[in-house]
C-alpha positions as CSV (number, residue, x, y, z in Angstrom):
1,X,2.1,-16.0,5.8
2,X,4.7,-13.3,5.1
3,X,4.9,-10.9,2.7
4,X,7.5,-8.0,0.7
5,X,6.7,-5.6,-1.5
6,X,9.5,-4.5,-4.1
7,X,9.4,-1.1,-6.2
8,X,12.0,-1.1,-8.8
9,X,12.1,1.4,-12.3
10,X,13.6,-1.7,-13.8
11,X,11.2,-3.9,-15.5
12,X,13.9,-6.6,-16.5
13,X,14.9,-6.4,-12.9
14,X,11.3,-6.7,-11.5
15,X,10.2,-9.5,-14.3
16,X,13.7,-11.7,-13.3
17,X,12.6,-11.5,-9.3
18,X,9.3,-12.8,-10.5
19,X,10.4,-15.5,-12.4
20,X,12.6,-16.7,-9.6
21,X,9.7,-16.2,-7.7
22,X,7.6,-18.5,-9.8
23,X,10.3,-20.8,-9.7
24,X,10.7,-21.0,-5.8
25,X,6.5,-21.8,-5.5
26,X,6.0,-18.5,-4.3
27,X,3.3,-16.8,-5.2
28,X,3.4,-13.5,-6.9
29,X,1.5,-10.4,-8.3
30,X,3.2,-7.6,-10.0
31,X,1.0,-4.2,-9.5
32,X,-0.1,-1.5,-11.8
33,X,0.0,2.3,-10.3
34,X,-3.7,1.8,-9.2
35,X,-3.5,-0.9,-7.3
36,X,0.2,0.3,-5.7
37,X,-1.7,2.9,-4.9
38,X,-4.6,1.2,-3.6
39,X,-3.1,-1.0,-1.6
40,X,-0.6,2.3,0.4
41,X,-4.4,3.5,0.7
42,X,-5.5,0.7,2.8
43,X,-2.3,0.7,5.0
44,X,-2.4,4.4,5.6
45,X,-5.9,4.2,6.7
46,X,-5.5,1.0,8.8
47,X,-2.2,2.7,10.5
48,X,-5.0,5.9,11.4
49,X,-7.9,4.1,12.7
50,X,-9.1,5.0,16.1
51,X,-11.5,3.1,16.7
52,X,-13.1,6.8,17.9
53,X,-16.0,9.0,16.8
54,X,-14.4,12.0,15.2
55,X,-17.3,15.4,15.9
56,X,-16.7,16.6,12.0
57,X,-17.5,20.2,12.9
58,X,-14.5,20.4,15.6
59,X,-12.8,18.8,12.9
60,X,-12.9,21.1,9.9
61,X,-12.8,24.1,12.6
62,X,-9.6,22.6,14.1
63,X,-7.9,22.3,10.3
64,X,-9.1,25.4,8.8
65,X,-7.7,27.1,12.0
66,X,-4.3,26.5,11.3
């Protein structure tokens, strides 16, 4: 499965590419500033995982130290 994910300030422009779409038998789902948001969440963490145990008081030392 692939996927895009379009940001537009036009609503006529963003409602036309969903129709089209709709019309092609893709599926579609047009996002509210939440779930943009959200979503960019889940990426950003997923992109940051280590996988690693982080010591939280090195940590908050190391960032307060800067």
């Amino acid at each position: 499965m692939e996927m895009i994910l379009l940001n537009s300030e036009s609503k006529k422009d963003i409602d036309l590419i969903l129709k089209i779409a709709e019309k092609m038998g893709i599926n579609s789902k047009k996002m509210n500033a939440k779930e943009k948001e959200d979503y960019m969440l889940g990426i950003a963490i997923e992109k940051g995982k280590t996988n690693q145990f982080v010591d939280t008081k090195l940590f908050l030392n190391k960032i307060r130290n800067k």
